[in-house]
N, C-alpha and C positions, 0 to 999 in steps of 0.2 A: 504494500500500500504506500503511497506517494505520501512525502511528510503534507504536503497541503492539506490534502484528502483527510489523512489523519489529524492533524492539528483542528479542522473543521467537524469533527467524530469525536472527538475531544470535546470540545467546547462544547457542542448539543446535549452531551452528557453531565456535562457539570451543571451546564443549564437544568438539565430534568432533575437532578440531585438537589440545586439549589433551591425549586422550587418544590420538589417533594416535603424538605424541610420546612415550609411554610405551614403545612399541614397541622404540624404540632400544633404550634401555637391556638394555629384557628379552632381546632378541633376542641382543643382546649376550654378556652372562651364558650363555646358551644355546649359542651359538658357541663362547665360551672353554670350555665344559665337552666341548666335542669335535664337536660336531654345525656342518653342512656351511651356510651360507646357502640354499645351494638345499631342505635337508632343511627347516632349520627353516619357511621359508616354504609348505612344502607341508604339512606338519605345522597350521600354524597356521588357513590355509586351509579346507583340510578338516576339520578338527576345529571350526571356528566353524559349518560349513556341517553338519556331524551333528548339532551344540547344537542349532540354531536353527530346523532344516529341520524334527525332529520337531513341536517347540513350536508354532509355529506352522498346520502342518497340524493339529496338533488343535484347538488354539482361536481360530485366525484363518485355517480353509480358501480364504475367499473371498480371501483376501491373495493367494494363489497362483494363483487365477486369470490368463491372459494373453490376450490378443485376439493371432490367427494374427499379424495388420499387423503387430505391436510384436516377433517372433519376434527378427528383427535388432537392434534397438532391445535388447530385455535381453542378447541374446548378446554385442553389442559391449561394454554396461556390463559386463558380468561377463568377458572378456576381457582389457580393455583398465583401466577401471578397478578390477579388483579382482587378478588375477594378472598384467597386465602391466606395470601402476606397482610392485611389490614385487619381481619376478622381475629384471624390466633394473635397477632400485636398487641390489638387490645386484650382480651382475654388474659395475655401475659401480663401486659399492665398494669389490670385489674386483681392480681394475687400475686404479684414479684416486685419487689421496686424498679421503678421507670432506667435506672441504672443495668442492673440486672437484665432487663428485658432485652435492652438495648446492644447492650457486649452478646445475648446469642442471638439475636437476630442478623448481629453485623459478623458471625461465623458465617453466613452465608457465600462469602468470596472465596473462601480456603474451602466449601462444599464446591463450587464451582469447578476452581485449580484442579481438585481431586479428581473428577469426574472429568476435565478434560484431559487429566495426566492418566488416569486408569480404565476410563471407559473407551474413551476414544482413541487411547495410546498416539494422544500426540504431546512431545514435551513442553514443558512449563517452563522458561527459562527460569536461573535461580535468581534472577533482579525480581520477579513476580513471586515469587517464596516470602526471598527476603520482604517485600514492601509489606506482602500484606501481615504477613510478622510485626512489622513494624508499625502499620494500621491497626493490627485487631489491641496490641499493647498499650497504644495510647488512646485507644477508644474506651480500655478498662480505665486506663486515668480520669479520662474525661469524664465517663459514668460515678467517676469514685464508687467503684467497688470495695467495701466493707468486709473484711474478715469476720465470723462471729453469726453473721447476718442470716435468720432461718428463713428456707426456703420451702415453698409451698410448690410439690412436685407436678401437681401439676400446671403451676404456671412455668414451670420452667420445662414444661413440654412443650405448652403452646409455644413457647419462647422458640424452641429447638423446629418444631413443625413450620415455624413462622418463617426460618432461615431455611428453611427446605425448601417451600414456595417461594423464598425468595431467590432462589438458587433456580427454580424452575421459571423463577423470571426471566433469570438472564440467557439461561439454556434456549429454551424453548420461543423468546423473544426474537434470541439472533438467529435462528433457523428460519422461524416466521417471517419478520424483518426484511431475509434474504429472498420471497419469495412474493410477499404483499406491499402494499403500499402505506403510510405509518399512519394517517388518517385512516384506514377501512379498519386497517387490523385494531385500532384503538377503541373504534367505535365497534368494533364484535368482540373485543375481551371486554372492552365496558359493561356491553348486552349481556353477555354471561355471566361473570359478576354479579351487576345487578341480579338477575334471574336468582342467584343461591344466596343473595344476600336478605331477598324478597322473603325467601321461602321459610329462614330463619327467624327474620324480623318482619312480618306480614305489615304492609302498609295501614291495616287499620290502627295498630298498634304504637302506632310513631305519634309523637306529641305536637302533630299539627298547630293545637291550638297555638300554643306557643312561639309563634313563629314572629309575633311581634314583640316579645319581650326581649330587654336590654342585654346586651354581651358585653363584658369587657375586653377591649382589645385595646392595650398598650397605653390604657387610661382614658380613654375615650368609650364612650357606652354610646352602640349601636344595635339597631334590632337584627336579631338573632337569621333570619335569613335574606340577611345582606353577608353575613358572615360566611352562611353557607353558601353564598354563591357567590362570593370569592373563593373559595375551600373549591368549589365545582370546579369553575376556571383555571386559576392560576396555582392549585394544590395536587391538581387529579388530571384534567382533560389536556393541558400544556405537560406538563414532565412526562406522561404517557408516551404521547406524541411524540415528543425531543428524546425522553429516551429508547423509542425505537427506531430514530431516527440517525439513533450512533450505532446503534447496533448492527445498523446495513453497513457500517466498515468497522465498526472495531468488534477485537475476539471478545466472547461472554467473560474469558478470565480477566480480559485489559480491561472491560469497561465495570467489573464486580468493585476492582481498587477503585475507580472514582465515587464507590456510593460513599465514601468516608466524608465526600464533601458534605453530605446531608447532617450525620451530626453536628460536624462544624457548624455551617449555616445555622443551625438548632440552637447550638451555643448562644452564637452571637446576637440572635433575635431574642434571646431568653437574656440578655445581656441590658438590648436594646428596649425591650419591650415590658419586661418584668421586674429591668434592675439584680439580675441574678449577676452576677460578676464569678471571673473564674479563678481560682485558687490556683497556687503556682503549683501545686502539681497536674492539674487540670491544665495549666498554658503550656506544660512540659510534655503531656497527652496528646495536647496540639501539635503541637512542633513533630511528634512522632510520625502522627499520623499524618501529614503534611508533607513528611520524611518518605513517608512509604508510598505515597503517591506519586513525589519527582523522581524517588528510586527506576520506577515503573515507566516515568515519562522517559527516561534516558536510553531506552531498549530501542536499538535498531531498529528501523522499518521490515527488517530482513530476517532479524530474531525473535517479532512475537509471536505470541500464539497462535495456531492455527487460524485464516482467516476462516470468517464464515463460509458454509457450503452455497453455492448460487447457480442457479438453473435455470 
């Protein structure tokens, strides 16, 4: 792959991580105004998947096109990567501390590596070892993980299940990715998604009413679905998009390292937005993980990973 090429699969990437991070917060806000994790996520889900599903069938029908072969292939993406990394997240969150949660969810890169180093036998350079060693270390920093601290096993299944599906993100995204186009295929992992999100948390059951009462967001109180539909937009229906739009050049293991950027971003809006500030071993978590990213950025065009497969 041509550094251009790359450098532009890069930055889409960082872009979708960046704004995945945005997530937190809103979701948050959202929460605190009375509403359920399970609600909001289904909420969010579905309603990126109404946005987006019309738009597209009118001015990019051929998007939606699928070959019978790939039936499994979108259902798993939209499953696994779309309601089943947000659905077990929460659930972990709701019995683990948000730390905790967070450090196995972000296993999910080193599930990747593995699976392209052992499944698909093709090698890992050792700068992609090393990085995300050095990402997942200062991602523990950053979560401050606690010695001592009891754990409720099964949150830290969903936890472990969470970084499976999200490992199925990036597997089964870049396959996708290499064969759809990143508007259709976003708007049929949304659809599906939505569909098991529905099925869990049945729309009558969502707190509608409530749709006008106030949210705090960054000390400003707003009603609660302006929230969510910024959360639709710029949380869910954009990072989707961008990040399958790196994925049509970069490998699932190059593009697992840049999710580190999402904690960061996390960080920082928790920084900006809540007044959380970050303790120096937290800023030294940073710098790791930061580390393990430029590690990664410095691998020949010639040395990474297997590119995606394209037909």
């Amino acid at each position: 792959m041509a550094i251009g090429a790359r450098g532009r699969a890069t930055g889409w990437c960082v872009t979708s991580w960046a704004l995945f991070a945005t997530s937190g917060p809103l979701a948050a806000a959202v929460m605190a105004a009375g509403w359920s994790a399970a609600a909001v996520t289904s909420v969010r889900i579905a309603s990126a998947a109404v946005l987006l599903l019309p738009v597209v069938a009118a001015f990019r029908p051929r998007a939606l096109r699928c070959r019978r072969r790939d039936l499994w292939l979108l259902l798993g993406y939209g499953v696994l990567g779309v309601a089943g990394v947000q659905l077990l997240f929460f659930v972990a969150v709701q019995r683990v501390p948000v730390g905790v949660a967070m450090v196995l969810v972000g296993l999910a890169p080193l599930l990747v590596a593995v699976w392209v180093q052992v499944v698909r036998r093709t090698r890992v350079p050792v700068q992609v070892w090393l990085g995300l060693g050095s990402a997942v270390a200062g991602l523990t920093l950053v979560a401050r993980i606690r010695q001592g601290t009891e754990l409720d096993l099964l949150g830290v299944a969903a936890g472990l299940c969470s970084a499976v599906c999200s490992a199925g993100y990036f597997l089964l995204g870049e396959r996708a990715a290499s064969r759809y186009d990143p508007l259709g295929l976003t708007a049929i992992g949304l659809t599906v998604g939505a569909a098991v999100t529905w099925v869990l948390t049945p729309p009558l059951a969502l707190p509608l009413r409530s749709l006008k009462a106030p949210a705090a967001v960054g000390g400003v109180r707003i009603p609660v679905w302006s929230v969510l539909l910024v959360l639709v937009v710029a949380g869910t229906v954009l990072p989707y998009v961008a990040g399958l739009r790196a994925l049509r050049e970069l490998p699932a293991a190059f593009a697992a390292v840049l999710a580190v950027v999402e904690p960061l971003v996390a960080a920082g809006l928790a920084w900006l937005l809540l007044g959380q500030s970050l303790g120096p071993d937290q800023l030294f978590g940073a710098i790791l993980m930061l580390a393990g990213v430029l590690l990664v950025q410095l691998i020949q065009p010639d040395a990474q990973v297997g590119d995606p497969v394209r037909r």
